[in-house]
KOLPALO-987759 format. One record per residue (C-alpha): x, y, z; residue in one letter. Coordinates in steps of 0.05 Angstrom, whole numbers, plus 5000, padded with zeros to 4 digits. Layout:
BEGIN
+------+------+------+------+
!   px !   py !   pz ! resn !
+------+------+------+------+
!    X !    Y !    Z !    A !
...
+------+------+------+------+
***
This chain:
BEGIN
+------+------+------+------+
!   px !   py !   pz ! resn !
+------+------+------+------+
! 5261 ! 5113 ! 6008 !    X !
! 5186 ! 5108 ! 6024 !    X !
! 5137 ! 5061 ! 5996 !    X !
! 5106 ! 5125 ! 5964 !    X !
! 5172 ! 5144 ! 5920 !    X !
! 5176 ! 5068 ! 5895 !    X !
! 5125 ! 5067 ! 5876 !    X !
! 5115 ! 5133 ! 5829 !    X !
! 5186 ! 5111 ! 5802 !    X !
! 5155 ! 5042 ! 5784 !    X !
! 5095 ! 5079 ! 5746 !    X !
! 5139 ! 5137 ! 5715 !    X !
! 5183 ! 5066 ! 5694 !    X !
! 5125 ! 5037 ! 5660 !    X !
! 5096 ! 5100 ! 5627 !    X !
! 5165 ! 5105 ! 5602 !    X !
! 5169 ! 5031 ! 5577 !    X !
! 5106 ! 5039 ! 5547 !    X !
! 5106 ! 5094 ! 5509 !    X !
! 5173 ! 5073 ! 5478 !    X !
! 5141 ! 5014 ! 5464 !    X !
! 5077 ! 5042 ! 5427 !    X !
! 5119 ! 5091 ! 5381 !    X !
! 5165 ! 5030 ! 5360 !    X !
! 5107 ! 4996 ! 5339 !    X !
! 5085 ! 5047 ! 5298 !    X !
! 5141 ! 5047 ! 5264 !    X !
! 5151 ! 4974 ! 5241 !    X !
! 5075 ! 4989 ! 5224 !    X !
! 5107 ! 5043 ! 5177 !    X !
! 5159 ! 4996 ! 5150 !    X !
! 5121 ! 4947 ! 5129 !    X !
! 5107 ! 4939 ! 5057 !    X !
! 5028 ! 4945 ! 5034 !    X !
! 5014 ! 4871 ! 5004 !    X !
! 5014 ! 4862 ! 4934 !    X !
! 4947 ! 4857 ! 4898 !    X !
! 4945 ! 4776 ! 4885 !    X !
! 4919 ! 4763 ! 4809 !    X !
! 4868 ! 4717 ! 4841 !    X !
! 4837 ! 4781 ! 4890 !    X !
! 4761 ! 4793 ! 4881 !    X !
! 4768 ! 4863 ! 4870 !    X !
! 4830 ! 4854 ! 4819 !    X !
! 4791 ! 4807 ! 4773 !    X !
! 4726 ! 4851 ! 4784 !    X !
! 4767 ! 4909 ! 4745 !    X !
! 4813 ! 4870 ! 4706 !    X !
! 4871 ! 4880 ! 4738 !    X !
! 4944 ! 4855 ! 4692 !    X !
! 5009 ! 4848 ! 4716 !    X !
! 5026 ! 4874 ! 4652 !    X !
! 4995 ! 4917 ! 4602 !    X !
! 5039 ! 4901 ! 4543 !    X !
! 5002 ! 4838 ! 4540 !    X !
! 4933 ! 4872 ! 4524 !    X !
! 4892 ! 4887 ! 4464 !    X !
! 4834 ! 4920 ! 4450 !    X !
! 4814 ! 4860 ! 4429 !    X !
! 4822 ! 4826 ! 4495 !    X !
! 4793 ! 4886 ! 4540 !    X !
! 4748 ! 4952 ! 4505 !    X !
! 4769 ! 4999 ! 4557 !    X !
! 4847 ! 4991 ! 4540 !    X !
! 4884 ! 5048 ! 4509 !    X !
! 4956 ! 5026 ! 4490 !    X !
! 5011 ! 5054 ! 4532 !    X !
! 4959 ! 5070 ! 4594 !    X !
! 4999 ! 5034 ! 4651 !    X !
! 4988 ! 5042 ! 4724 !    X !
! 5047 ! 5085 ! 4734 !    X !
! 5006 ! 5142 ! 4692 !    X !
! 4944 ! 5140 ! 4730 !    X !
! 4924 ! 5184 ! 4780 !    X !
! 4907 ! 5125 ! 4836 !    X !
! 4977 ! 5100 ! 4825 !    X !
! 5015 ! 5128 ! 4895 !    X !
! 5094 ! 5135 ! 4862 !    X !
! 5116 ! 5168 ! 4917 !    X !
! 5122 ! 5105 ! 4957 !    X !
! 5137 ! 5059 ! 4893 !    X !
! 5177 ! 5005 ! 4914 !    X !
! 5216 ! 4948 ! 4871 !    X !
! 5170 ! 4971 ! 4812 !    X !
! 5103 ! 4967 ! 4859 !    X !
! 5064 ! 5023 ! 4891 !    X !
! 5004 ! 5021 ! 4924 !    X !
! 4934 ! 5038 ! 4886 !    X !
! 4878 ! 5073 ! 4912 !    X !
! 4829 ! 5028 ! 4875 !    X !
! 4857 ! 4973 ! 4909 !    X !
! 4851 ! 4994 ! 4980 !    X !
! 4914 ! 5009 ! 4981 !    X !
! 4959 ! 4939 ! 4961 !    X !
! 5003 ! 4956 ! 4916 !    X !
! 5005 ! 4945 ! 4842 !    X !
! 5057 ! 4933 ! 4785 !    X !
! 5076 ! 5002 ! 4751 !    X !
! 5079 ! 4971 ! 4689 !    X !
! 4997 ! 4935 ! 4700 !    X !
! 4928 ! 4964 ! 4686 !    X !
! 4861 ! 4955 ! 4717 !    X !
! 4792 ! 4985 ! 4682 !    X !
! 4795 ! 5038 ! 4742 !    X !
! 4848 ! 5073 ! 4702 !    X !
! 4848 ! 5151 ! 4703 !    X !
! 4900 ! 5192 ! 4662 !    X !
! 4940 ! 5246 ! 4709 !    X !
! 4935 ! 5306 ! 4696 !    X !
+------+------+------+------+
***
């Protein structure tokens, strides 16, 4: 075997390596859940983000309409709800409780 040939089967070795390497990562990237949206988060408080929606009033927050929950909003993503949480659109993507509300809420349609 010439220097040459070990050489391209070291680099084919590595490209190999490394693109098995890359795609795996991508996948645990997949896997891993979107962080929940923390009552204390800037952006939470800003719209008035609740863990849970039964707890409102009117009284408490004007823009509330009783029974509007995040699972019947149109940021709400239940396609990749998870454990009662899914992310939120209006939230950069962290996931919210299905059963909260924030003043970004928008009916489906």
């Amino acid at each position: 075997m010439t220097p040459t040939d070990t050489a391209r089967r070291r680099f084919l070795q590595l490209a190999v390596t490394s693109a098995a390497c890359l795609s795996l990562g991508k996948s645990l990237t997949a896997w891993s859940a979107a962080p929940r949206l923390g009552l204390d988060d800037p952006q939470g408080k800003a719209l008035g983000y609740v863990e849970d929606a039964s707890k409102l009033t009117v009284a408490k927050e004007a823009a509330y309409k009783k029974g509007s929950v995040c699972s019947g909003c149109a940021l709400f993503d239940s396609s990749k709800s998870e454990g009662g949480y899914a992310p939120c659109l209006a939230f950069s993507g962290k996931t919210v409780n299905a059963k909260g509300w924030c003043r970004a809420f928008a009916a489906k349609s």
